[in-house]
Every structure is written in structure tokens, then in C-alpha cells.
C-alpha positions, 0 to 999 in steps of 0.5 A: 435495508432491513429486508436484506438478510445477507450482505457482503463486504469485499475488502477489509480496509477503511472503505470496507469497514465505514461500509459495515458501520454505516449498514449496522447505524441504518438499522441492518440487522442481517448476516455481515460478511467482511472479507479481506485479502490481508490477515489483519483486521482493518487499520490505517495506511497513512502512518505505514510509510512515515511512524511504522517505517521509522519504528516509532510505532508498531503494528496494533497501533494501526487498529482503525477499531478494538475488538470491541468495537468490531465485536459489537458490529457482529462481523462474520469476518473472512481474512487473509482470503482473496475474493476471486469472482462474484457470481451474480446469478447464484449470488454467490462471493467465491474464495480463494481458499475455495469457499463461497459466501452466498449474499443478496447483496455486495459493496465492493471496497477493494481498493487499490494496488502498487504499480511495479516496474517492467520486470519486478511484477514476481517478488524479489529480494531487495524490490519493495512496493508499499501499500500493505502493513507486510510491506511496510514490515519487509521495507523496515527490515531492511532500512539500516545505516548506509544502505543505499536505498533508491525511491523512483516516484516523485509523488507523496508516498515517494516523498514520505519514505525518502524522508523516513528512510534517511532519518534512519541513516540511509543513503537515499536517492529519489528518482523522479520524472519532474525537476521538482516532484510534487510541483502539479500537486503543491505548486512549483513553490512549495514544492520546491521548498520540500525538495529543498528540505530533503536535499538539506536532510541527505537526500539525493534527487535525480531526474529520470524515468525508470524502465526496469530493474537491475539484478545482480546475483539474484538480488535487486541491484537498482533500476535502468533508466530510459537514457541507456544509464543505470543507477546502482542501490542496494534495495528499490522501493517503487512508488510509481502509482497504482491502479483499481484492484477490480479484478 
């Protein structure tokens, strides 16, 4: 490890970070570049869809590390910067803002991203996806009473901001594939007692596959379903999955 001189990090989340710890605890004492899509430091994504969603917390409670602790691991940091290609003959990390990290070696953490449904892969008022602290941002702005929100998604995440959602005086539907969501991951009878508690709390659930957005007046009007019918919402959140951010 010590021969190395240059090592860099693509991507700025947990894995990423753990990874530069782990180097500097092994003894590295080289150049240790983090590179981060997002603007902010690393933090934790667990609570964005349950305590920042719900306004119990704000955003600098999500700091995995303080600046301290992220002083003291000597990190050459590149944030809100994508990293578009990795030459491997020149050894080079290219940027997106046109830079180029030269290194002898990478640890590539970059993580995943939301899948959307047909249609919504451009951004559109009223169409969310939740996986970065901006989205969680951009979803909360919008949560308010009597706001018709319709989660499609019977996984946890689908799960967590229905629940958070409704607690804040939304009408929610959940959308799922499954009589009883969760079912392959908890059991039918847990989950079924977590569909029961959500019913009890206000959420509507219906079984369905979404093939698609609907618009109206250049706004995200809800989704179109797989059996002709439609259901009507003033915002979407899409929690269908995600998939490896190699690219």
C-alpha cells in the first residue's frame, strides 16, 4: 500500500468514504482524491426518506464525518463533479468539469441511481425520484396538506415516504405490483400488518403496474396504468428500483 502514491475515489458516499478510511488506517500515506457527483460532503441516505422528508431533521444532521474528521483524512476532495470516463492506459480519472486526476490506482464506489418510469427519464415538475439529499429537498417542498401524492413502488423506500408523507397531511396512494407489498422481503404475515397500519394511518393502496406518466398543462398529473386506467395525483414519486451507476 505504501508504494502507491496516488489513489482515487469515485464516489463520495458511504462506500467511498469507508474506502479512504480504510486506506489511511492501512498505513497510505499517498495523494487521496474523493470525487463526488454531489455537492455535499458524505452523509447518510437512510434518514432522507423518513426524518429529513418529515422536517424532523435538516441537512448538516446527515454528516457521516465533521470537518475534522474529514481534515484529518487529508482528502484532495472533488465535489459536484461527475467522473465521465477512466483511462487506464494513461491513468487518468476524467471530469466533468474538464479535469483529469491522474492516479495509479481506483476504487470505484459509485453507487446506484433511481430507475423512472417511461417517459419521466427528463425532469418535470411534480415527478420525483429519491435517492439524493436534492431530491429529498425538492419532494419536501412540495409535501403539504391535502396534496394528492402517489408513491408507485411496493419496496421499503415506497414504503418509508408513504408513511412520511401522510403524517404530514398528505393524501397518499400507494401504487404496488403485489396484493401485499413487502411480502418476498418480510413475509406475507408481517407485511401484511404493515399494509394494515398504513391503511389505518390514510394511506390508499392499489394494485397496479404503472407504464407512464401523465401530464397536464406541462405539469405530472399521475401515472397510466398497464390495464388502460389512470390515476390522478398532483405529484409522483417513483420508487421502482435502481440500478448500477457504472457508466
Amino acid at each position: 500500500m505504501t508504494a502507491l502514491r496516488d489513489v482515487a475515489v469515485v464516489g463520495a458516499g458511504a462506500a467511498g468514504l469507508h474506502a479512504a478510511e480504510a486506506l489511511r488506517r492501512s498505513g497510505y500515506d499517498g495523494r487521496l482524491t474523493l470525487i463526488g457527483a454531489e455537492p455535499d460532503p458524505p452523509y447518510d441516505r437512510p434518514p432522507l426518506s423518513k426524518q429529513l422528508l418529515g422536517g424532523e431533521w435538516q441537512a448538516d444532521r446527515l454528516a457521516l464525518r465533521g470537518p475534522e474528521a474529514l481534515d484529518e483524512l487529508r482528502l484532495d476532495l472533488r465535489l459536484g463533479v461527475r467522473a465521465g470516463r477512466l483511462d487506464r492506459r494513461e491513468r487518468t480519472v476524467h471530469l466533468s468539469d474538464g479535469r483529469r486526476v491522474r492516479c495509479e490506482a481506483v476504487i470505484v464506489a459509485t453507487g446506484v441511481r433511481p430507475r423512472r418510469l417511461p417517459g419521466a427519464e427528463t425532469p418535470r415538475p411534480g415527478a420525483h425520484v429519491l435517492r439524493t439529499l436534492a431530491d429529498a429537498l425538492a419532494l419536501r417542498d412540495e409535501l403539504r396538506s391535502g396534496l394528492r401524492l402517489l408513491v408507485v413502488g411496493g419496496g421499503l423506500l415506497g414504503a418509508e415516504a408513504a408513511a412520511t408523507a401522510v403524517g404530514l397531511g398528505a393524501e397518499v396512494t400507494w401504487l404496488t405490483s403485489t396484493a401485499t407489498p413487502l411480502a418476498a422481503v418480510l413475509g406475507t404475515e408481517t407485511a401484511a400488518l404493515l399494509a394494515g397500519l398504513h391503511r389505518e394511518h390514510g394511506v390508499r393502496l392499489h394494485r397496479g403496474l404503472a407504464t407512464g406518466l401523465l401530464e397536464r398543462r406541462g405539469r405530472t398529473a399521475g401515472v397510466r396504468l398497464a390495464d388502460g386506467s389512470e390515476l390522478a395525483a398532483d405529484a409522483v414519486l417513483m420508487a421502482v428500483g435502481s440500478e448500477p451507476a457504472t457508466e
